[in-house]
N, C-alpha and C positions, 0 to 999 in steps of 0.2 A: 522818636516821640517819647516823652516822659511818660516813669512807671507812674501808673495808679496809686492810690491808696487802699493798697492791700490787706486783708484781715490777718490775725497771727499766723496762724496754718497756711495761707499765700505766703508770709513774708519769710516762716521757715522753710519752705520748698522751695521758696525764689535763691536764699543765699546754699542751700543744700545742692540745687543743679550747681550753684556758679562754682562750689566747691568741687564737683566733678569735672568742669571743665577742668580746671586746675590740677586734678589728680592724674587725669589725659582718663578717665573711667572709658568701659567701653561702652558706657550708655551717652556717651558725648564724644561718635567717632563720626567723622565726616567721611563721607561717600568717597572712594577709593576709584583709580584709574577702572580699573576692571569693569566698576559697576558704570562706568559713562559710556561704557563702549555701546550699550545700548538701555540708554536710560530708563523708557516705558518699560519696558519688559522688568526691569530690575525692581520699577513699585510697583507694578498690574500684575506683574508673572504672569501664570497660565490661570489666573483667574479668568482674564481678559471681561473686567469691569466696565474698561476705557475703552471700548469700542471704535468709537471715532477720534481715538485719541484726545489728546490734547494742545495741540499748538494752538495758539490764538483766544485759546479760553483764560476768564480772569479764575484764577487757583488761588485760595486760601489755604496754605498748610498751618493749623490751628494745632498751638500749644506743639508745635513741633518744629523749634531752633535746633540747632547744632552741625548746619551744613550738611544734611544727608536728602532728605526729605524736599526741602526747597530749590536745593540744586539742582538733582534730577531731574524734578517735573519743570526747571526752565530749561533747563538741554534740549528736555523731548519737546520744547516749543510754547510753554503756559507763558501767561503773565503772573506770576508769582507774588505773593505775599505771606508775608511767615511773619505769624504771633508767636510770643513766648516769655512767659513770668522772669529768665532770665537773661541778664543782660550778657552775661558771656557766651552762654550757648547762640544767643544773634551775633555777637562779633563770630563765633564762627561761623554764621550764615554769609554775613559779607568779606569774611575771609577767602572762601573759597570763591564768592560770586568775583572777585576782584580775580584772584589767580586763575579762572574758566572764563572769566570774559564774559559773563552772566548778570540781567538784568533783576533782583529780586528787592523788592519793600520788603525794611525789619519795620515790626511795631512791638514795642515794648507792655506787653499787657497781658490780664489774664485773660484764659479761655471762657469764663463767664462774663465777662462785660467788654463785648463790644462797640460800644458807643461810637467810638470812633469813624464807623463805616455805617453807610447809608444803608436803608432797606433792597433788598435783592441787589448786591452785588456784584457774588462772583455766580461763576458758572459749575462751581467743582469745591467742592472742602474737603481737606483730606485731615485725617486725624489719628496720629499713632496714639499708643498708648499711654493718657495722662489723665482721663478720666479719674481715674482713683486719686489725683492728689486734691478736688475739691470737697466739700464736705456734701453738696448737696450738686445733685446733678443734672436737675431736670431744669435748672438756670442754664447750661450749657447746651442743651438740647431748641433749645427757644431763641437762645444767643442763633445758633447756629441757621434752624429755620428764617432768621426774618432775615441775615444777610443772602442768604440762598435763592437764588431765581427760583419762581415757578417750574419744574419740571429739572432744577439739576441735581444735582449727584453729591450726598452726602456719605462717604467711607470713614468708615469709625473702627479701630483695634481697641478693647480694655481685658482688661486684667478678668479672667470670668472668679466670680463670687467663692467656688469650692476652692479653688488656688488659694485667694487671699483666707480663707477656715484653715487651710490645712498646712501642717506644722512645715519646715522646708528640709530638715536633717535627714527624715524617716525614721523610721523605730520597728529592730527586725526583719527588717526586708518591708515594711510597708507604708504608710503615711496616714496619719490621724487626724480626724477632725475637731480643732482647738480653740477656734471661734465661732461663738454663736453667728447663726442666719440674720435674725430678727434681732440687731442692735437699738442701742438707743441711737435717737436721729442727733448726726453727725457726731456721734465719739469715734476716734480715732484709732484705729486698729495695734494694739502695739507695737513698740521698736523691735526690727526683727534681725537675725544677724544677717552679718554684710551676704549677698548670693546673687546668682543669675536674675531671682524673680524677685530681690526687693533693692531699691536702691538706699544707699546707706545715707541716714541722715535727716531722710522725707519726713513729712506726715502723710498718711494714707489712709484711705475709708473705702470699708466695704459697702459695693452698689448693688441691689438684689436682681433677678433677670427682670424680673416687672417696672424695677429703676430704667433699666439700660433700653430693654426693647420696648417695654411698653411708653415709656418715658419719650422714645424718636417718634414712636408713631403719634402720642399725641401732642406733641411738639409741630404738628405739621407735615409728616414726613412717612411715606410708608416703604414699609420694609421689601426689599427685592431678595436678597440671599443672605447668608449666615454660614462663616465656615468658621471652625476649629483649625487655626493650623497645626500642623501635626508634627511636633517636635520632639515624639518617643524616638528611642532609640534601643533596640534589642540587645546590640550588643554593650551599651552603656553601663558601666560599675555601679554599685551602689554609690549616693552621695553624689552621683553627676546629675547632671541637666538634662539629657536625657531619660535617664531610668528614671525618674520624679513624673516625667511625662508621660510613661508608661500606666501611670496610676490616675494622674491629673491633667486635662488639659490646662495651662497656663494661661491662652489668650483666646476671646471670639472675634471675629472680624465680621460686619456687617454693612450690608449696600442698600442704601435709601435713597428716595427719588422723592424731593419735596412737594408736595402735593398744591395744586390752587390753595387750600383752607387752611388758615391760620390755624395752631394751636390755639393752647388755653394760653394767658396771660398775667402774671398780678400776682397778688400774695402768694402766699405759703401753700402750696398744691400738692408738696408727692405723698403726701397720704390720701388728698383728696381725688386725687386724680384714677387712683387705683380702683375709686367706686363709682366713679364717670365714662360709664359706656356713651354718654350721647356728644352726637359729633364725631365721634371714631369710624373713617369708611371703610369699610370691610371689601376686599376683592370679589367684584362679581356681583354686589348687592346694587341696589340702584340709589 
């Protein structure tokens, strides 16, 4: 499917992935022998999110090309679809679906506009980490609700908010916080040196926790669990990726179960929405 017409900040993230493919980065490495030996386990791990599995369910991997993500979950048996702003991270989606003998739809597009697919589509959205390259997030959160069946399963990883504040070098054995909380809406977080936790090239914006979690819930969507993966490392040097983790967690992962009730809808909301308790269903209330 042809790209969209994308805003500046899509159109720099679009050609900045397509440059990683190109670099081979490891943030555009495709799923390895290893990890097919048993695919669910490899994205559910010991969370065991996936329950009743997923073979036969329609799977949305959202904003997540590069052959890892979409390959998997057609192994473990989904019907597969994978969106993504770049066009070479999908050639690596159908590279690999070609060499594993794997059924998967690319569509070329951002994670906030999905037009393309009808209302309640799939049964399952999975979502690594790409939330931070939109400016505004609560368009993705709504994107994602009205393709979402009543009662399925939305999985979301982002960048949590102190990570993106805090400086990546450290300074004296510790790490500092360098970016205000309370930005102006949609400025774009500076260019950060090349690391683990920023990809080289992007633009990216910081999302506050009432963006992210409060933003699903009223998107449609209530929240079932919330983990930190836990990526410290004890014995880790200073300046690694580990010992950074020791201070800051890098990412949250969260599991939502789309609810009957539509979100909100329409204009310009994530300020609004932050003083809109009505409509929000609270577990256990009637």
């Amino acid at each position: 499917m042809a790209a969209e017409s994308f805003g500046a900040y899509h159109q720099q993230n679009r050609r900045a992935w397509d440059r990683l493919v190109d670099n081979k980065s490891r943030f555009a490495k495709a799923a390895d022998d290893d990890e097919f030996e048993n695919p669910l386990r490899t994205v559910d791990g010991k969370l065991n999110w996936l329950p009743q599995g997923v073979c036969g369910r329609e799977l949305l991997c959202l904003a997540a090309g590069g052959g890892r993500q979409s390959a998997l979950y057609a192994a473990a048996g989904a019907n597969v679809t994978v969106v993504d702003i770049s066009p070479k991270m999908l050639e690596l989606d159908r590279l690999v679906a070609t060499e594993r003998k794997l059924k998967i739809k690319t569509v070329e597009a951002s994670m906030d506009s999905l037009s393309m697919f009808p209302d309640a589509m799939f049964d399952i959205i999975i979502q690594p980490v790409s939330t931070c390259y939109v400016p505004r997030i609560l368009p993705v959160f709504l994107e994602a609700a009205r393709v979402c069946k009543p009662g399925g399963t939305y999985i979301s990883q982002h960048k949590t908010p102190t990570s993106l504040q805090t400086n990546v070098e450290g300074k004296r054995g510790g790490f500092s916080i360098e970016q205000p909380y309370y930005r102006p809406q949609q400025e774009p977080l500076p260019a950060a040196p090349k690391s683990r936790l920023r990809e080289e090239g992007t633009v990216e914006f910081l999302h506050r926790w009432e963006e992210i979690v409060g933003g699903i819930c009223r998107s449609g969507f209530v929240v079932e669990d919330l983990i930190e993966p836990n990526h410290a490392r004890q014995d880790a040097a200073e300046g690694e990726f580990g010992h950074r983790c020791q201070f800051v967690a890098p990412y949250v992962r969260i599991k939502a179960c789309r609810s009957s009730v539509i979100g909100h809808s329409g204009q310009d909301q994530d300020d609004q929405a932050s003083n809109q308790a009505g409509g929000l269903w609270i577990p256990g209330s009637s």
